[in-house]
N, C-alpha and C positions, 0 to 999 in steps of 0.2 A: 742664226747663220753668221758665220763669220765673214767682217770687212774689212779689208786696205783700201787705203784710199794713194792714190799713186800722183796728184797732185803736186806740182814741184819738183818732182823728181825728175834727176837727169836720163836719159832715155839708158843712158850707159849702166846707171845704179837700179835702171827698173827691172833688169832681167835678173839680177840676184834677189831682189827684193820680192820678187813676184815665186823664183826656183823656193826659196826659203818658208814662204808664208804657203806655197801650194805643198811641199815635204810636210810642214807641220800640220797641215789640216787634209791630211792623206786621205786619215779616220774619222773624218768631222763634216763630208759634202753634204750637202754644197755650201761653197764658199760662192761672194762676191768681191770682185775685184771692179776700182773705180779707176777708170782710163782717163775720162772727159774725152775730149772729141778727137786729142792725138791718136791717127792710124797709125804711125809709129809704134807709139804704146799698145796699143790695141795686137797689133801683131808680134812683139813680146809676148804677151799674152797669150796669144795660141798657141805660138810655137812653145813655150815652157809648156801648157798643156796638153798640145800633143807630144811632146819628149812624154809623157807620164800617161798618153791614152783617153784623155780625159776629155769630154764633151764641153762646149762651149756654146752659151745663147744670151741673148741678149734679154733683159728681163720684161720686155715689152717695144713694143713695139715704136713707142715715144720716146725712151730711155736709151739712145745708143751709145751713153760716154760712162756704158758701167756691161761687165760681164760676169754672168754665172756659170760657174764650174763644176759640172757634174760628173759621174762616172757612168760611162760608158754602159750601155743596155744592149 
């Protein structure tokens, strides 16, 4: 599975950053994506995945500053 990690990143450079690595790994789900604890980031994150339809969960139940991106069932 493929990972970014979103760490440092300004909230403004994470929605390209997030559009870009979700286009290239269209063909490759699931991906994860690491938020850390910003709800900011975290909701980049949806909304690029839902622009694209795509499922989003967290990978446990301990782990809520990282999301998996899967396709839609």
């Amino acid at each position: 599975m493929d990972i970014i990690d979103l760490h440092g990143l300004k909230h403004s450079d994470g929605k390209l950053k997030v559009l870009l690595f979700i286009e290239k790994n269209l063909d490759n789900l699931p991906i994860e994506i690491i938020t850390g604890n910003s709800i900011e980031m975290q909701k980049i994150v949806k909304d690029v995945a839902d622009s694209f339809e795509l499922k989003i969960s967290f990978p446990n139940h301990k782990n809520l500053g990282s999301l998996i991106i899967t396709e839609k069932y």
